[in-house]
VOLUMBA-724728 format. One record per residue (C-alpha): z, x, y; residue number from 1. Coordinates in pm, whole numbers, plus 50000, padded with zeros to 5 digits. Each point is the difference from the previous one (the first is absolute). Layout:
<rs>
+-------+-------+-------+-----+
|    up |  east | north | pos |
+-------+-------+-------+-----+
|     Z |     X |     Y | NUM |
...
+-------+-------+-------+-----+
</rs>
This chain:
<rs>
+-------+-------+-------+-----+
|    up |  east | north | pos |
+-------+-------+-------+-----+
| 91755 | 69597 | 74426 |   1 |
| 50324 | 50177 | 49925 |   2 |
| 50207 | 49694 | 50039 |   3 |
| 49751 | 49799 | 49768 |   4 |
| 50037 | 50273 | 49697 |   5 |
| 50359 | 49999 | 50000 |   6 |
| 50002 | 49648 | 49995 |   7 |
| 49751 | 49977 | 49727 |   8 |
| 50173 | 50265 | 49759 |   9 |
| 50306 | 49828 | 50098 |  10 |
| 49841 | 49641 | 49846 |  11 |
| 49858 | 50204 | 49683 |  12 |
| 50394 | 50119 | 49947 |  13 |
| 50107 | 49668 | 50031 |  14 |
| 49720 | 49781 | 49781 |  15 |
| 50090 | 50282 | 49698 |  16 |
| 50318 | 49984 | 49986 |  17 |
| 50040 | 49607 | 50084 |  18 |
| 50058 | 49766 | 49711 |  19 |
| 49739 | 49782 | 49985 |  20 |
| 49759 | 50340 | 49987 |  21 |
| 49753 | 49949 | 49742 |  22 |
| 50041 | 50254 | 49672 |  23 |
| 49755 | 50171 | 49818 |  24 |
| 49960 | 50081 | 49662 |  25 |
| 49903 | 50358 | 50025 |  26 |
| 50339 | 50084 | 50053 |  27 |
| 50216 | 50267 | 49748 |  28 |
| 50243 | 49785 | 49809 |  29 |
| 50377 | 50056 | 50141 |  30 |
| 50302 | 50198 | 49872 |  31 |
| 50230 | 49738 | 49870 |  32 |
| 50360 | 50055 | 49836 |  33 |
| 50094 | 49700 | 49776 |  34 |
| 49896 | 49735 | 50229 |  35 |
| 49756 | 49935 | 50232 |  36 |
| 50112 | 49656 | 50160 |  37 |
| 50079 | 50112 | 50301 |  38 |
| 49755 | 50277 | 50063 |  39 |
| 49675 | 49905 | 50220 |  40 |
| 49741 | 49725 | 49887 |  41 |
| 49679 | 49940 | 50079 |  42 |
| 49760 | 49745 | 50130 |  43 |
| 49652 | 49887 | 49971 |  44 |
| 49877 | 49699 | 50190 |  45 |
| 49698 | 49823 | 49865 |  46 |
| 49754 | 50243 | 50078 |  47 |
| 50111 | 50199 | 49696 |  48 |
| 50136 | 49741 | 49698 |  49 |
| 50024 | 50126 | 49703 |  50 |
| 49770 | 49781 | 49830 |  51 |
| 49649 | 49883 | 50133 |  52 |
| 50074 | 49711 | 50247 |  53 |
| 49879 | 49661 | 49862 |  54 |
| 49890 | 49727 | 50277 |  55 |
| 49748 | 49793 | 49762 |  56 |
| 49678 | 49884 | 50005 |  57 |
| 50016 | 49860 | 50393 |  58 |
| 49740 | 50117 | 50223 |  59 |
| 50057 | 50367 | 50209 |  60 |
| 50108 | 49762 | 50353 |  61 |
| 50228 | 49800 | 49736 |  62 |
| 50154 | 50333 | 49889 |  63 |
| 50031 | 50132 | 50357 |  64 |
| 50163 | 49634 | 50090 |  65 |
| 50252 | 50088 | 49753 |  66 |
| 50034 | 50357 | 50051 |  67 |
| 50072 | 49938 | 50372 |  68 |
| 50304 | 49746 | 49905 |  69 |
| 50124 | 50291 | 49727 |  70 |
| 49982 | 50220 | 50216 |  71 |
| 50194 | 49802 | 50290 |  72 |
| 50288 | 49986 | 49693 |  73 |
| 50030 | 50311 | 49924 |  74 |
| 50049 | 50096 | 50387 |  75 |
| 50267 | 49735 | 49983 |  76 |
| 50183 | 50197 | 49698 |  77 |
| 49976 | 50359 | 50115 |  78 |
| 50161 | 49845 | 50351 |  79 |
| 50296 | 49912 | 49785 |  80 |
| 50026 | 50369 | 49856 |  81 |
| 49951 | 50159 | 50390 |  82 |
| 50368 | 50169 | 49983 |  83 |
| 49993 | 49974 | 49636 |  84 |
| 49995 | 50345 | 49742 |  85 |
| 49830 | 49885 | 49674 |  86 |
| 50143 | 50237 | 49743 |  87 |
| 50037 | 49976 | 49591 |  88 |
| 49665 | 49899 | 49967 |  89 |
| 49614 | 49935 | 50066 |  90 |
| 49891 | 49724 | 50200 |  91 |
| 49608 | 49872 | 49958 |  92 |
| 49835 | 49706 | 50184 |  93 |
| 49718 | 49821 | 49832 |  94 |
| 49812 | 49659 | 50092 |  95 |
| 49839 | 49767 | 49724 |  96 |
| 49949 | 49602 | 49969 |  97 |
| 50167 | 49757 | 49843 |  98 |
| 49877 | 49795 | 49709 |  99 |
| 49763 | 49679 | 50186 | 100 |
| 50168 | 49692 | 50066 | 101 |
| 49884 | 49685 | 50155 | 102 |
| 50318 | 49812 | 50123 | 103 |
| 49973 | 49600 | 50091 | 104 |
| 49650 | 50019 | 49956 | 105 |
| 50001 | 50282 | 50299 | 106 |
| 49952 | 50394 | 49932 | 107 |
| 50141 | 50280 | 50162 | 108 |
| 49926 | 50331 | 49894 | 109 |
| 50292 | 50148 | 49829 | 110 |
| 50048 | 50400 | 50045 | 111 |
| 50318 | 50244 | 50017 | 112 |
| 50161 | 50313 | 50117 | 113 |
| 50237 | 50174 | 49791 | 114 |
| 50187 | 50309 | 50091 | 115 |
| 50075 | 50173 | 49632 | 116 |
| 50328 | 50229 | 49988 | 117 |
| 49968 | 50332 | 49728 | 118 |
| 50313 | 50110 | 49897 | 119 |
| 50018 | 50344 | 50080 | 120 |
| 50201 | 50205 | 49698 | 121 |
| 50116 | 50420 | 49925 | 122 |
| 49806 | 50113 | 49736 | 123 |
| 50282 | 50076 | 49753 | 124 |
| 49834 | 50394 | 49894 | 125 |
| 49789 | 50039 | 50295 | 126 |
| 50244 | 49927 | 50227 | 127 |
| 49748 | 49848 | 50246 | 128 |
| 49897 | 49642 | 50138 | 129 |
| 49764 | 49812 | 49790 | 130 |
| 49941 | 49623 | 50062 | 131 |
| 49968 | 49755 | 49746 | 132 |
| 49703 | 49761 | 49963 | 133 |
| 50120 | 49649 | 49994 | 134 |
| 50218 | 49827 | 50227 | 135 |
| 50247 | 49788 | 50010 | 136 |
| 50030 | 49942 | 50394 | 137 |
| 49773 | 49796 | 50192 | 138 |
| 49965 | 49828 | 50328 | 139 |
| 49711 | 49775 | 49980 | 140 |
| 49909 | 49725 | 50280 | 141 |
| 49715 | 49783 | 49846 | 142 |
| 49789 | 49781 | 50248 | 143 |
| 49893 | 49653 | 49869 | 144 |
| 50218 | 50033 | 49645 | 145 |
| 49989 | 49714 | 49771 | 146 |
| 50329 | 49760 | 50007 | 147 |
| 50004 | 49986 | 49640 | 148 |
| 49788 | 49979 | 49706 | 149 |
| 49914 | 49651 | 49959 | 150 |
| 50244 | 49801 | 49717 | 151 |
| 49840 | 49862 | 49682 | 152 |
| 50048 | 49634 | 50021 | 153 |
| 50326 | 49937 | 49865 | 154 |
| 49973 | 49814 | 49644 | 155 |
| 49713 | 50249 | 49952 | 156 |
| 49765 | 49713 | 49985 | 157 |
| 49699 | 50257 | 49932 | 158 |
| 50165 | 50049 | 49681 | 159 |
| 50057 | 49774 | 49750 | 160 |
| 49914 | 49807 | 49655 | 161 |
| 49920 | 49640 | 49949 | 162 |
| 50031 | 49887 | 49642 | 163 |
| 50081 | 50249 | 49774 | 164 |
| 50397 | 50007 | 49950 | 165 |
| 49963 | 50319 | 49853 | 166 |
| 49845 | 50134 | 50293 | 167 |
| 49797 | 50210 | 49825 | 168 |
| 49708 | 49877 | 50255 | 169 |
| 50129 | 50060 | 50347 | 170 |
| 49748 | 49998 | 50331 | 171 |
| 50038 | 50283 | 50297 | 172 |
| 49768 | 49861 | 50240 | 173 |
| 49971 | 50116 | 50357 | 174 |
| 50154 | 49802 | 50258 | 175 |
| 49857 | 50152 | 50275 | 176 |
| 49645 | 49867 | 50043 | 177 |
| 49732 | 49860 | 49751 | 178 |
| 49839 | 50246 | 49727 | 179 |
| 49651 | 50048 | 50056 | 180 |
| 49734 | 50192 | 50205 | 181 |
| 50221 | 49965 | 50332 | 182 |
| 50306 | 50039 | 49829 | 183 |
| 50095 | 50348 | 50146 | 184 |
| 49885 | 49938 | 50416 | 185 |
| 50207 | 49666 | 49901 | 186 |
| 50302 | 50133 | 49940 | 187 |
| 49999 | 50189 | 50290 | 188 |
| 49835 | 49849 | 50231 | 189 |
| 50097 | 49656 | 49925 | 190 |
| 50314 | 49970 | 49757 | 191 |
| 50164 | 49719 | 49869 | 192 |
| 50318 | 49920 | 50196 | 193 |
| 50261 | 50015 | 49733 | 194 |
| 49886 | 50335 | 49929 | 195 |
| 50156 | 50118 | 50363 | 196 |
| 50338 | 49877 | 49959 | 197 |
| 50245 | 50218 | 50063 | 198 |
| 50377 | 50017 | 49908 | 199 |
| 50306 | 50194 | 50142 | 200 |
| 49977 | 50223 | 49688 | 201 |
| 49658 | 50089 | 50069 | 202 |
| 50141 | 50082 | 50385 | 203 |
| 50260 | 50252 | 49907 | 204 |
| 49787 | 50142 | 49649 | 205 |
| 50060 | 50373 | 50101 | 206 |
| 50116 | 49984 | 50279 | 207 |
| 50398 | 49848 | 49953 | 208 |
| 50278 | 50013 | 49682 | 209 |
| 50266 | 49838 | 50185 | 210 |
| 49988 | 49681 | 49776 | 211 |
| 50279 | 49877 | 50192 | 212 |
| 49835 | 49985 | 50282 | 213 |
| 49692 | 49907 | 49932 | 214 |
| 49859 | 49688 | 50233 | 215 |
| 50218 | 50198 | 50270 | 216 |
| 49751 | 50295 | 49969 | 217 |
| 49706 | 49740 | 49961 | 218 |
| 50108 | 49901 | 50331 | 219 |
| 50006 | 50324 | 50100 | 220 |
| 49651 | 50106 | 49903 | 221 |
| 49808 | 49693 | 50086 | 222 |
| 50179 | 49996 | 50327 | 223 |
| 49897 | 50341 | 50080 | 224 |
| 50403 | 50099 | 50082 | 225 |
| 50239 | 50236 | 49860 | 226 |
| 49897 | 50183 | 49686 | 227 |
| 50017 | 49993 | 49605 | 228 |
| 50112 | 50257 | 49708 | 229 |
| 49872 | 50049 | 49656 | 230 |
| 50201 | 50250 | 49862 | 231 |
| 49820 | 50210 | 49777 | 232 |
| 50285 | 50218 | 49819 | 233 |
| 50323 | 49856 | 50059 | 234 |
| 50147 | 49710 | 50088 | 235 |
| 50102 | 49881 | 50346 | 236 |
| 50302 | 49838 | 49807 | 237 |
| 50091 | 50277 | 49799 | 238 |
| 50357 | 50246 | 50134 | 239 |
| 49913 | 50203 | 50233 | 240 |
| 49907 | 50379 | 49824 | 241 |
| 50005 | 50300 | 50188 | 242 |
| 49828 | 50157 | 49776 | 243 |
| 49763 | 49740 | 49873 | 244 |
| 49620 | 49985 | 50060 | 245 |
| 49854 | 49676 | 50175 | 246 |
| 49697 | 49931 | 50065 | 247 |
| 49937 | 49735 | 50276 | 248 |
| 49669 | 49794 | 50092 | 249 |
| 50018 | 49869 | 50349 | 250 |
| 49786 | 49741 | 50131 | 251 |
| 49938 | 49849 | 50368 | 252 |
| 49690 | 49737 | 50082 | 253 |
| 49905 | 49941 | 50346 | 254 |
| 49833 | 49696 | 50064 | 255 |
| 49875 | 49809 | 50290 | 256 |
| 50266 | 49794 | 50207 | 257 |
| 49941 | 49641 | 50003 | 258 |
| 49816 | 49877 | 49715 | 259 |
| 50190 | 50002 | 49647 | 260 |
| 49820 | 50246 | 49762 | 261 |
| 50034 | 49764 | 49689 | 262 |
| 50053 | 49616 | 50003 | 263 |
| 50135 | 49808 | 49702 | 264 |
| 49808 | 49811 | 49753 | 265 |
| 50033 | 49615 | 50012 | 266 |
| 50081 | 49791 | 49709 | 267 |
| 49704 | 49807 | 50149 | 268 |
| 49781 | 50310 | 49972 | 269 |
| 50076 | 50124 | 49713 | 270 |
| 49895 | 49653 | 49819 | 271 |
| 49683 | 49990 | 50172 | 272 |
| 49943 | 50378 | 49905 | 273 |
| 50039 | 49925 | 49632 | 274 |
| 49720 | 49700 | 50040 | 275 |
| 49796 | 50319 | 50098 | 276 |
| 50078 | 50216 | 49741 | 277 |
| 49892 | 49709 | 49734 | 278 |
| 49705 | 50087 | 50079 | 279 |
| 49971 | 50350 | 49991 | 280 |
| 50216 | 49988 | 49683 | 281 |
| 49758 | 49742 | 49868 | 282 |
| 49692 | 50194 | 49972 | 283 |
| 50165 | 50357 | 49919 | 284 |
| 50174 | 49777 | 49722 | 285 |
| 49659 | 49904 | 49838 | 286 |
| 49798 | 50374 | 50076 | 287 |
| 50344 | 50123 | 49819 | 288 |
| 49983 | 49725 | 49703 | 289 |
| 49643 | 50069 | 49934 | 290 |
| 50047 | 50380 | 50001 | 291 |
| 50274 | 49975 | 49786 | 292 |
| 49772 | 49729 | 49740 | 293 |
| 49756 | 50245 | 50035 | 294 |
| 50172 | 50325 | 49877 | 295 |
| 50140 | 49762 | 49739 | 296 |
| 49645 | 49886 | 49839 | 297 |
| 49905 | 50103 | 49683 | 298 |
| 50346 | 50127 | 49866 | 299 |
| 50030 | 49786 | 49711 | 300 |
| 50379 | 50138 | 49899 | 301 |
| 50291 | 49791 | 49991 | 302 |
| 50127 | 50124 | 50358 | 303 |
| 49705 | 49974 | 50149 | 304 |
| 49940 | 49582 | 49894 | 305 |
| 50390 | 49935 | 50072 | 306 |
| 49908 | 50175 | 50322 | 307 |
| 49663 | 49802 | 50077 | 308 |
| 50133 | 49668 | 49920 | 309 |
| 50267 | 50066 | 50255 | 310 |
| 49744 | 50097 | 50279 | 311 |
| 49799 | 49677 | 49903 | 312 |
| 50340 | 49785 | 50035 | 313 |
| 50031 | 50183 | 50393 | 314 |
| 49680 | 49893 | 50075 | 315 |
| 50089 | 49657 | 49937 | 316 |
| 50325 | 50010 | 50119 | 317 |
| 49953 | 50160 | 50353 | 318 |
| 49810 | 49705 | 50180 | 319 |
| 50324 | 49755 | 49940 | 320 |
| 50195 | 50273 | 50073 | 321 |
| 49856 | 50092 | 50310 | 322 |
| 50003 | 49640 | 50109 | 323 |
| 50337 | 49962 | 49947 | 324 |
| 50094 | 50301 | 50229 | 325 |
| 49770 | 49875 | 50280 | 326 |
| 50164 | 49658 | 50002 | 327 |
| 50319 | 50087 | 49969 | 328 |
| 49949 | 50210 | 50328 | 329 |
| 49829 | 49713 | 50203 | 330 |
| 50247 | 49800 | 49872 | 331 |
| 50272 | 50243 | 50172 | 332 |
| 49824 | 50039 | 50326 | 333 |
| 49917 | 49587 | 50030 | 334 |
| 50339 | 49903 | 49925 | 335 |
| 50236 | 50270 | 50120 | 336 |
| 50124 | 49967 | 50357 | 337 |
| 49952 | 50235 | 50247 | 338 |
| 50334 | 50173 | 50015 | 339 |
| 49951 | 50113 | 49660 | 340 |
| 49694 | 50091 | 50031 | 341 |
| 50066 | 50231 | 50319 | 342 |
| 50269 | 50217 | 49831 | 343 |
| 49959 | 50356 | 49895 | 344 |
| 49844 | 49987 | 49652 | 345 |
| 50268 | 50150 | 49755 | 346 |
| 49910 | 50080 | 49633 | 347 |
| 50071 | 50171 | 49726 | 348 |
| 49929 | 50339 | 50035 | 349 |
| 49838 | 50051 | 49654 | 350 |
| 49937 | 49718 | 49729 | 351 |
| 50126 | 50089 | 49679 | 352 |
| 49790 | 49791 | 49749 | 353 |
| 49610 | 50020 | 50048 | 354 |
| 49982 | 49696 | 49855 | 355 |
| 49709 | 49814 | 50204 | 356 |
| 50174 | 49649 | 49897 | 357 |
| 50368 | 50119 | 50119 | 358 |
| 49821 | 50135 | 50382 | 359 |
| 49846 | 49665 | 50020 | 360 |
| 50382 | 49832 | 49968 | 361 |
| 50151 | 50236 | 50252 | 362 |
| 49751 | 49938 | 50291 | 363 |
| 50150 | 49865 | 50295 | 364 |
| 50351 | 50119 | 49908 | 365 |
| 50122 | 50224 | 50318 | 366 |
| 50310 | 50135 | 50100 | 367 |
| 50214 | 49987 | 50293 | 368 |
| 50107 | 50416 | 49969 | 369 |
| 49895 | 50328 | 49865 | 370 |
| 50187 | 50127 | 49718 | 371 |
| 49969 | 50270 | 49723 | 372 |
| 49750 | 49799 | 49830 | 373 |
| 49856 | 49802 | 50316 | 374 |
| 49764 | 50149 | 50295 | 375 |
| 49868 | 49825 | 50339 | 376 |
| 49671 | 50046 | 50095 | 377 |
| 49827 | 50129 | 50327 | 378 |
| 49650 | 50104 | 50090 | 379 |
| 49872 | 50278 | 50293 | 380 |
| 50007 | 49778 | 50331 | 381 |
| 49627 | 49930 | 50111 | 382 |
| 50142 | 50007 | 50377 | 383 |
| 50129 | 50388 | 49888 | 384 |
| 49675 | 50114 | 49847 | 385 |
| 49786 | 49880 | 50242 | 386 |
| 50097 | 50209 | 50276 | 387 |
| 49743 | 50241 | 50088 | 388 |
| 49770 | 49934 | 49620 | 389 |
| 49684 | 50107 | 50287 | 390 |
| 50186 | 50347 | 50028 | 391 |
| 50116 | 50063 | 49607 | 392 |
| 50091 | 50346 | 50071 | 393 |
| 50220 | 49930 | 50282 | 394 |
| 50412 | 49999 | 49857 | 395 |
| 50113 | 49631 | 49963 | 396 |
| 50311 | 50115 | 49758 | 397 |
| 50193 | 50367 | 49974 | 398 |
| 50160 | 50093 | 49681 | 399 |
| 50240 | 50265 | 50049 | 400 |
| 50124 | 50207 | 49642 | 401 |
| 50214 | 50270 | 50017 | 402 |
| 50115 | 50113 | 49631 | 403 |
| 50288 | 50280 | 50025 | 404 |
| 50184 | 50148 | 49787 | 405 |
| 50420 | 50138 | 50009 | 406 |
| 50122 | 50250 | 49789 | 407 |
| 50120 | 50365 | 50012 | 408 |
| 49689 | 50162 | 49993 | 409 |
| 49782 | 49757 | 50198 | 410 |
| 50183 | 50034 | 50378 | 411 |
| 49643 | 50030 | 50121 | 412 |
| 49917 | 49646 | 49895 | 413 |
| 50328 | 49827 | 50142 | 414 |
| 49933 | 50174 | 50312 | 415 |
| 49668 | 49923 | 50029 | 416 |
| 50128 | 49608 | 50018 | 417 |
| 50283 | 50027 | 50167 | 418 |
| 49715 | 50164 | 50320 | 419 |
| 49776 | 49723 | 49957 | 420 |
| 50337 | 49744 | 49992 | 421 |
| 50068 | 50149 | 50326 | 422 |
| 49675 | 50088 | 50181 | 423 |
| 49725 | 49779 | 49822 | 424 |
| 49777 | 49758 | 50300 | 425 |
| 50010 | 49672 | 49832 | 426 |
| 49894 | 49861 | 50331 | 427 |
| 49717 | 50232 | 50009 | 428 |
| 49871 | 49801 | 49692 | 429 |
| 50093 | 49658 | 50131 | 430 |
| 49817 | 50054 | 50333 | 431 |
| 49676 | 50091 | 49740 | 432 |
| 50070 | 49636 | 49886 | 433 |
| 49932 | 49877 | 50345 | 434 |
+-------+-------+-------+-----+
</rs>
C-alpha cells in the first residue's frame, strides 16, 4: 500500500509538471518583464475550446463518428509535443465541420481539427501576462476537404447578351441546373457537368503564391506529395530580412495511393458537356427573358421601349442562335478524329467579350498549353470519390495547414513549426487512409 502511494504521488508530480498537462483558466495571471515569449504557455485540448464546438446538424452517432476520428488527431498532435515546452502563448483545440460537399457525385462528410496558437504578451503597465484574442497560428488537419471550389465555365457562358451592341441588356443565368421548383436539390444533387470543372488556379486558390511554380505545386497537391506555401506577409522571393515579419501558410494533402485524385477533362467531354448545358441554359434563358419583359411592362419612357424592343429582338434571335451552337458542336465531335478529341481540353481562362455571337465563333478552338490567359481542365476522379461513399465519415483525403508566423516577437510561433516539422506522424494519418 506504501509502495502504491509513492508511486501514485510520484505520477501526480509528473502529469503537472509534464507539457502536454492540460491548463486551467482559474489561474493568477504571471509576472512578466517586457516579454513573455519565452515564459510558460498553456494548453487546452478540445474539451475546453474557447468557442462552443460546432459539428452540424448530423445525428448524435454521426457526431460521435466524428468526434472519435478528432479525437484520434489530436492524440496524434500532442504525441508530437511529448518532449516539447509550449511557451509564448495559449494553445486551444476545437473540432467543427466543414462546409458540405458532394465530390464526383459521391459525399464524404467534411469536418476538421484545428489547434489555435494565442500569442501570449507583458502587459506594458501591469507588468503581467495577458493573452490576446485572435490568432494568427494554426495547425488545422481537415478530413474530407474540398479540392477546390468548382471554376465558372470559362467564357462565362452564364453571362452574356445577344443583340444589343450596347449591352445595355445582358443575361446572368445559372449554369448549374434548370430554374424551377427542383432547381436547388438540382444543383446539388445533380449538377450540370461544366459547372464541376476545375482548373490549376482553383487547386492552389489559398493555398500557393509561387506563380512560378505553379503546375509543379498542382502536381504536388493532387498527388498528395510534398507540400505548398501561400505566403501571407512577405514574399518567398523577397531578400532575406532579419528583421522582417512573414507570415507563411503551409499546406500538405494526403490522399489515397493508387487512384489519381483528379483526371483531366477531354476535348471530347467538354463538347458533349456544352450539348448539356444548351439545355439547361435554354430554359433559364427564357424564365430570365420573361422576368426581365415582365419587370419591363408598363414603363412607357424612352429607356424602357429602347429596352423592350431589345428583349423582343432576343427572343427571336435565341432559337437560331442556339441552333447554331448545337451544330457547330456535333459538327466538331462527327468530324474531328479521335486524337483530337482525346487531348486535355485547354481554353481560355476567361472570355473577354460577352458577346453571345463572338462565344458561338470561338467554340471548338483549344489549345495545346496553359498560359497566363489559358487553363486545362480536370474534374474529381469518380474512381477517388467512390471509395468508401457507404462510410462518408470515414477519412478518404487529409488536409494538413499549418500557418506560422517569424518575427522578433513571435519565437513561440516558429517554434511551434519547427516541433511539428520534426515530430509530426504523417504516417499516423496515412494509415487512417487505409
Amino acid at each position: 500500500m506504501k509502495n502504491g502511494m509513492i508511486i501514485f504521488v510520484w505520477l501526480l508530480c509528473y502529469c503537472n509538471s509534464h507539457a502536454q498537462q492540460k491548463a486551467s483558466d482559474n489561474t493568477s495571471p504571471m509576472p512578466c518583464n517586457g516579454s513573455a515569449d519565452q515564459l510558460p504557455g498553456k494548453y487546452y485540448d478540445h474539451t475546453q475550446p474557447k468557442y462552443p464546438p460546432n459539428l452540424g446538424n448530423y445525428s448524435a452517432q454521426d457526431k460521435a463518428t466524428m468526434t472519435k476520428q478528432l479525437i484520434a488527431l489530436e492524440k496524434t498532435e500532442e504525441a508530437s509535443r511529448s518532449n516539447f515546452q509550449l511557451t509564448g502563448c495559449v494553445a486551444r483545440v476545437s473540432f467543427s465541420t466543414l462546409v458540405k460537399n458532394t465530390s464526383a457525385g459521391y459525399f464524404h462528410a467534411g469536418y476538421g481539427y484545428q489547434l489555435a496558437a494565442y500569442q501570449n504578451v507583458c502587459h506594458i503597465t501591469e507588468h503581467v501576462v495577458k493573452t490576446v484574442d485572435e490568432y494568427r497560428t494554426v495547425l488545422r488537419i481537415d478530413v474530407n476537404p474540398a479540392v477546390a471550389v468548382p471554376a465558372v465555365l470559362p467564357g462565362a457562358t452564364g453571362e452574356f447578351y445577344l443583340t444589343d451592341q450596347n449591352k445595355s441588356v445582358r443575361y446572368e443565368i445559372p449554369i448549374n441546373a434548370k430554374v424551377g421548383p427542383d432547381y436547388d436539390k438540382d444543383r446539388t444533387a445533380h449538377p450540370s457537368h461544366i459547372s464541376l470543372y476545375i482548373s490549376e488556379s482553383n487547386v492552389l486558390t489559398n493555398r500557393s503564391s509561387d506563380y512560378k511554380n505553379k503546375h509543379t505545386d498542382f502536381l504536388k497537391i493532387i498527388n498528395g506529395e510534398g507540400y505548398v506555401e501561400n505566403w501571407m506577409s512577405g514574399s518567398q522571393y523577397d531578400k532575406p530580412n532579419p528583421k522582417g515579419y512573414k507570415w507563411i501558410d503551409r499546406h500538405y494533402m494526403l490522399t489515397k495511393p493508387g487512384v489519381p485524385l483528379l483526371i483531366p477533362v477531354t476535348r471530347k467531354q467538354y463538347l458533349e458537356d456544352l450539348l448539356e448545358y444548351f439545355e439547361i441554359e435554354k430554359v433559364n434563358f427564357y424564365a430570365s427573358l420573361e422576368a426581365q419583359i415582365k419587370s419591363n411592362a408598363g414603363n412607357t419612357n424612352e429607356y424602357a421601349k429602347k429596352r423592350m424592343a431589345v428583349l423582343e429582338a432576343d427572343k427571336a434571335a435565341y432559337p437560331g442562335f442556339c441552333e447554331k451552337r448545337k451544330a457547330k458542336v456535333e459538327q466538331l465531335l462527327a468530324t474531328q478524329k479521335n486524337d483530337w478529341l482525346q487531348r486535355n481540353a485547354v481554353v481560355d481562362k476567361n472570355s473577354y467579350s460577352y458577346d453571345a455571337y463572338q462565344r458561338l465563333a470561338d467554340i471548338g478552338k483549344f489549345y495545346d498549353e496553359e498560359d497566363e490567359k489559358k487553363v486545362a481542365l480536370y474534374i474529381c476522379n469518380p474512381e477517388y470519390f467512390k471509395t468508401n461513399s457507404n462510410q462518408p465519415f470515414k477519412p478518404i483525403l487529409f488536409e494538413i495547414q499549418f500557418r506560422y508566423e517569424i518575427a522578433e516577437d513571435r519565437g513561440f510561433s516558429e517554434r511551434l513549426f519547427t516541433n511539428f516539422l520534426k515530430n509530426y506522424d504523417f504516417n499516423a494519418l496515412r494509415k487512417m487512409l487505409e
